[in-house]
DRENMAR-108077 format. One record per residue (C-alpha): residue number from 1; chain; y, x, z. Coordinates in steps of 0.1 Angstrom, whole numbers, plus 2048, in hexadecimal, padded with zeros to 3 digits. Each point is the difference from the previous one (the first is absolute). Layout:
REM residues N
R,i,ch,y,x,z
R,NUM,A,Y,X,Z
...
END
This chain:
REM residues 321
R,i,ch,y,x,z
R,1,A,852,7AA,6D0
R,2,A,7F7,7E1,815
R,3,A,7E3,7FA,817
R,4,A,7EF,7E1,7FE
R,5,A,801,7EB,821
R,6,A,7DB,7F4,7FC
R,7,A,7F0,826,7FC
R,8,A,7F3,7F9,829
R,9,A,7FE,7DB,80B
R,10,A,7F9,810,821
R,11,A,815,7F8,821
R,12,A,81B,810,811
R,13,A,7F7,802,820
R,14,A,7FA,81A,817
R,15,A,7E1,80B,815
R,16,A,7F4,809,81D
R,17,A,7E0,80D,80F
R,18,A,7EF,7E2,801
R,19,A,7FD,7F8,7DB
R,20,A,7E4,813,803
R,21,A,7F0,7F8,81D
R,22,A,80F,822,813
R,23,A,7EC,817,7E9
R,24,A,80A,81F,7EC
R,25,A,80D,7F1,7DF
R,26,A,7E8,80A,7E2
R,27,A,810,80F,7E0
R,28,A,801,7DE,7EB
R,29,A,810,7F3,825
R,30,A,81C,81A,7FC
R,31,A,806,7FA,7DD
R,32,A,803,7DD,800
R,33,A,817,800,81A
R,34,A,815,817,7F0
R,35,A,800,7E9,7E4
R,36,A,811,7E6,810
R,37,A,818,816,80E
R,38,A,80D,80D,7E2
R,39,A,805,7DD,7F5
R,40,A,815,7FB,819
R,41,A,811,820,7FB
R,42,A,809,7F2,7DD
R,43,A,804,7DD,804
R,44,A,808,7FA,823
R,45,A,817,81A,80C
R,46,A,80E,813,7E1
R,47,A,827,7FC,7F9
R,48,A,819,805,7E2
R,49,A,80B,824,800
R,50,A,824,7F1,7F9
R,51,A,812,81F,819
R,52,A,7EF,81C,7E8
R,53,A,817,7F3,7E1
R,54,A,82A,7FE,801
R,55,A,811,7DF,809
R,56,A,7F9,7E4,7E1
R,57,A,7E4,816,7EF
R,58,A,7EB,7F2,7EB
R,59,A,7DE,813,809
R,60,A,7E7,7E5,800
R,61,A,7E9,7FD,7E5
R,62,A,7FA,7DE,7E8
R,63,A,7E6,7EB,80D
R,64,A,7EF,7F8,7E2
R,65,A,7EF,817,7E4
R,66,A,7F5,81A,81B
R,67,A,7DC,80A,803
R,68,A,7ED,7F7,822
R,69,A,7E7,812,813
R,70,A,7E4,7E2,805
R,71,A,7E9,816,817
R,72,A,7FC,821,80F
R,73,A,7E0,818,800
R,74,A,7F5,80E,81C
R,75,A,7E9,821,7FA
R,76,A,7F1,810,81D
R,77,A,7EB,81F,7EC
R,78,A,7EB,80B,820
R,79,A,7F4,7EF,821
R,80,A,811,800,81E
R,81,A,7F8,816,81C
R,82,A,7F4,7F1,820
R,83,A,821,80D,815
R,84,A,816,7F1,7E3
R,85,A,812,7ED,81D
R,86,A,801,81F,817
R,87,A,7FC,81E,7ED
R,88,A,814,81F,811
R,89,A,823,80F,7ED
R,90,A,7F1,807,7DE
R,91,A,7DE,7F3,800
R,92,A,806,7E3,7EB
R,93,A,80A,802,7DD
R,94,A,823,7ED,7FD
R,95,A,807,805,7DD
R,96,A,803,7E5,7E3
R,97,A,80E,7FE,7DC
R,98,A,814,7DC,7F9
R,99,A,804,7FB,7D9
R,100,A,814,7E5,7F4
R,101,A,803,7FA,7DE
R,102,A,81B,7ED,7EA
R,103,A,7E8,7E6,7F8
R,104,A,7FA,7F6,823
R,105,A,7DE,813,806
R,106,A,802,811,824
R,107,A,7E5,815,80D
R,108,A,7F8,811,81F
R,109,A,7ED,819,809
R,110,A,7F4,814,81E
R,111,A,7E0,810,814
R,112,A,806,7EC,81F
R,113,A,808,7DD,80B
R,114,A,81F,814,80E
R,115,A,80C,80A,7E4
R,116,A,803,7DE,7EF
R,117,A,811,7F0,818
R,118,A,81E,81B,7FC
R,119,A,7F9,7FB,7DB
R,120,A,806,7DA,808
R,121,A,81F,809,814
R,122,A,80C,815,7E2
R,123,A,7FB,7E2,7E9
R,124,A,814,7E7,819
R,125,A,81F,81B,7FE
R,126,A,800,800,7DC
R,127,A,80C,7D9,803
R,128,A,821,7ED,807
R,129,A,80A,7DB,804
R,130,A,80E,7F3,7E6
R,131,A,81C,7EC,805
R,132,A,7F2,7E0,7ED
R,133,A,7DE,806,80F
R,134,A,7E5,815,7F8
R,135,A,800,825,806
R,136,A,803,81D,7E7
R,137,A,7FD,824,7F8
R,138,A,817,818,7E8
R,139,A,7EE,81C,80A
R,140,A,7E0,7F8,7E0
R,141,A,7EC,810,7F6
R,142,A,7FC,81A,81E
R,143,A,7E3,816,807
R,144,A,800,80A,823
R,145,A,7E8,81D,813
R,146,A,806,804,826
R,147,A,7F0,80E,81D
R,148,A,80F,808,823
R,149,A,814,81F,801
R,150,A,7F6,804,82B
R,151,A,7DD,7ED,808
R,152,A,813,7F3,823
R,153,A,81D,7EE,7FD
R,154,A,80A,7E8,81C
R,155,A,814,7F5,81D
R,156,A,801,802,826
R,157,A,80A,7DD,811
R,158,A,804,7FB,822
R,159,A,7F5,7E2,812
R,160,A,7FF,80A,825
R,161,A,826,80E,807
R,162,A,808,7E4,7DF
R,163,A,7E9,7E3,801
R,164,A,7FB,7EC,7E0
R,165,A,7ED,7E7,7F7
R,166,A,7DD,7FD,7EC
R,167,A,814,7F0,7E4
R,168,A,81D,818,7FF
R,169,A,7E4,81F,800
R,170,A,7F3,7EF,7E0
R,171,A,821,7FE,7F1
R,172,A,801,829,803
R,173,A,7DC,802,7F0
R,174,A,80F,7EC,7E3
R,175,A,819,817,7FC
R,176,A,7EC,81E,801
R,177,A,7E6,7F3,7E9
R,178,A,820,7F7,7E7
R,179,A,804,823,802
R,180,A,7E3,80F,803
R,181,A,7FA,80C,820
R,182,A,7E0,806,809
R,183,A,801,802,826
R,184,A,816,7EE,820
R,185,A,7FE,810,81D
R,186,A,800,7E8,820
R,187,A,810,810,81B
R,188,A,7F4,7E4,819
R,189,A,803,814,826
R,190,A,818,813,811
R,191,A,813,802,821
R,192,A,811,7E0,7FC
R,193,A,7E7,7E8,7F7
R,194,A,7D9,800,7FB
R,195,A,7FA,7DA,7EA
R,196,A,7DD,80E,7F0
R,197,A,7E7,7E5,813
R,198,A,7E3,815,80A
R,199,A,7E2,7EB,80D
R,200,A,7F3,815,816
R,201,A,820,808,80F
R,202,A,815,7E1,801
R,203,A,817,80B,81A
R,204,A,80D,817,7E8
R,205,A,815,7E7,7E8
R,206,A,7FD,7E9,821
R,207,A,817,817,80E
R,208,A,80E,815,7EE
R,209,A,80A,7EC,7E4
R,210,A,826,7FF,802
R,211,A,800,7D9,7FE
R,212,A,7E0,7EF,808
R,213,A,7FE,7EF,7DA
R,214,A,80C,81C,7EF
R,215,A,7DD,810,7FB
R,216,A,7E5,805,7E1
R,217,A,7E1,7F0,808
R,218,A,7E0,80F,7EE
R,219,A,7FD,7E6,7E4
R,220,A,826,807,7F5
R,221,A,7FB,822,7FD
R,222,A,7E1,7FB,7E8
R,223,A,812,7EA,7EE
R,224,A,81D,818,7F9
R,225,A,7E6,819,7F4
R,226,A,7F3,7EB,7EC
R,227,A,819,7F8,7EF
R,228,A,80F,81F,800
R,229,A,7DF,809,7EE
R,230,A,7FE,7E6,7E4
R,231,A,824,812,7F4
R,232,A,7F0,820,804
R,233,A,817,80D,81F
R,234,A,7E8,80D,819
R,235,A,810,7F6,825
R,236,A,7F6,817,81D
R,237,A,803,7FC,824
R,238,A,816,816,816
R,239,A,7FB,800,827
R,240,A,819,81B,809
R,241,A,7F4,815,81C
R,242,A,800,818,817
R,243,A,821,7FC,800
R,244,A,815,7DC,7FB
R,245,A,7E7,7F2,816
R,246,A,814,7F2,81B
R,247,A,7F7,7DD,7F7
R,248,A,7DE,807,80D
R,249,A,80C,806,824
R,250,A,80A,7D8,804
R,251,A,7DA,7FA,7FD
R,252,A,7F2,826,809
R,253,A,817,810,813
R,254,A,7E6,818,80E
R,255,A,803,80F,7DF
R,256,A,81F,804,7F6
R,257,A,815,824,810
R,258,A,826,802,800
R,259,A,803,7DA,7FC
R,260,A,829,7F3,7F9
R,261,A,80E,820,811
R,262,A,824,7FF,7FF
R,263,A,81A,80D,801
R,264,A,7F2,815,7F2
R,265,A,7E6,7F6,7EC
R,266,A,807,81B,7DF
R,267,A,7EF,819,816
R,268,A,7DD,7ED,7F9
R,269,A,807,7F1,7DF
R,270,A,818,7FD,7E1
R,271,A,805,7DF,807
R,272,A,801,7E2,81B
R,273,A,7EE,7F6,810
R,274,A,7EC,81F,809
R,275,A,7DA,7FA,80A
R,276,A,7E2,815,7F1
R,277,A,7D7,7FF,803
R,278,A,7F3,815,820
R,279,A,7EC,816,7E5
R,280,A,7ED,810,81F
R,281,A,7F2,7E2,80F
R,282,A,7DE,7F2,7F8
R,283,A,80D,7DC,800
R,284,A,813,807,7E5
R,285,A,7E3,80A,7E5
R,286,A,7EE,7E1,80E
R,287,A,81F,7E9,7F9
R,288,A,803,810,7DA
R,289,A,7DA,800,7FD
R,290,A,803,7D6,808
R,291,A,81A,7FA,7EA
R,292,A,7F3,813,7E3
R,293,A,7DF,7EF,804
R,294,A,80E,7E0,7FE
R,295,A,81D,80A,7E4
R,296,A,7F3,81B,7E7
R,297,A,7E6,7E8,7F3
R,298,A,816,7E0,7FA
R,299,A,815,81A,7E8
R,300,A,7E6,812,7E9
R,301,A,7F8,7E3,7E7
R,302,A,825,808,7F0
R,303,A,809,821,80F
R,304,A,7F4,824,7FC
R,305,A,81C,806,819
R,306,A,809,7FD,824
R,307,A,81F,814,80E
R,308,A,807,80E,824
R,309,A,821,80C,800
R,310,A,7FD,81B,813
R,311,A,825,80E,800
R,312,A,81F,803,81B
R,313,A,7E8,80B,818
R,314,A,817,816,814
R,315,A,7EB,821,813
R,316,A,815,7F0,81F
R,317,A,7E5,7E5,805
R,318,A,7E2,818,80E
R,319,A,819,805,81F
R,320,A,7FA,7DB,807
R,321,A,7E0,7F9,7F4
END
């Protein structure tokens, strides 16, 4: 079965936050995008499967006398709810049914706007290049029903000790959107580096940034929500503390205990270099008080979550603080 090229005349480009003037998408938003995407999928960056056949097969289909799919329905049988973008693990319905049938009628179906983007992802796997151009399915007719066997799936990537940029972040939510993973977890402080831009504390990525240009700057990390959250992978903010903290003492010193002690440094952490929050000082709940002011409200437009870390704190600390 083929897919006719002019089912979408949609582009193929990407997106970023301001396509919509830096608001929340709405559910039409999503959808469209996810349109385009899985035209792209199919006609952009599929391939010929030629290394799943022996040497000199024959596995391609004829190119004429096959049925096409002209269009694709999307069903969406209930509304969305209003966290749909940042619902906690399990509060939004993920499931769809795809059917695909040999005359070239494809349907999907689903409760959220969540669920038919994976449906649309689905639908873009079913496809390969052809070799003459063109893309095609064996796999007709195919009814499928699927639903997420854990409601939180993701990864943890680290951008303080490994620094990436915003483009290469957005690479990873591609690929856990392509495989439906619902959250990435941005591990974006720790001893080594702190590159999260904090307004009301510029000194922080000022400082402690591990190269002055090698930070995230407020507007970048909205945009990677957002598009984290038009592919349905909710991306949550860790600042790692008490401990891995030592990157505040370059602008904060008189917070930090137990700052780069070495030799040795394993007696106050699991790892260099060792440096930890002064958990019985004041100063310190008026530093986190600050920075959350200033941080936890740029994050909840995409994000039911916000991580502290909170391990490797070793019971050696309290000697120092």
């Amino acid at each position: 079965m083929q897919l006719n090229t002019g089912f979408y005349p949609g582009n193929r480009h990407g997106y970023d936050s301001e396509d919509l003037n830096g608001g929340p998408p709405q559910s039409m938003d999503i959808l469209q995008m996810a349109v385009q995407r899985t035209y792209a999928s199919l006609f952009a960056y599929s391939y010929v499967p030629w290394k799943f056949y022996p040497r000199g097969y024959d596995f391609e289909p004829a190119t004429d006398g096959q049925a096409s799919v002209t269009a694709i329905s999307l069903k969406q049988n209930a509304s969305d709810p209003e966290n749909v973008l940042k619902g906690l693990a399990g509060e939004v319905n993920e499931s769809y049914s795809l059917s695909l049938t040999e005359d070239g009628e494809a349907i999907i179906t689903a409760a959220t706007t969540i669920g038919l983007i994976y449906g649309l992802v689905t639908f873009s796997q079913l496809f390969y290049k052809h070799s003459k151009g063109g893309v095609y399915t064996k796999l007709a007719p195919v009814e499928i029903t699927d639903f997420p066997m854990f409601p939180h799936r993701g990864l943890n990537m680290d951008v303080s000790r490994n620094w990436f940029e915003v483009a290469d972040i957005k690479r990873m939510i591609d690929a856990c959107a392509y495989n439906k993973m619902n959250r990435l977890h941005l591990h974006v402080t720790d001893s080594q580096s702190w590159p999260l831009e904090i307004p009301a504390l510029p000194e922080l990525a000022s400082k402690g940034a591990y190269r002055s240009d090698l930070t995230f700057s407020p507007e970048e990390i909205k945009q990677i929500q957002f598009y984290g959250a038009v592919q349905g992978v909710q991306v949550y903010v860790e600042t790692d503390m008490p401990g891995h903290t030592a990157s505040i003492w370059y602008s904060h010193p008189e917070l930090i205990a137990a700052f780069e002690i070495l030799p040795n440094w394993n007696t106050y952490a699991n790892e260099p270099p060792s440096g930890t929050l002064k958990l019985n000082s004041s100063a310190v709940y008026d530093f986190l008080s600050t920075l959350w002011d200033d941080l936890l409200p740029r994050l909840t437009d995409y994000s039911a979550y916000y991580h502290t870390g909170g391990d490797e704190v070793s019971p050696q600390i309290f000697l120092l603080s």
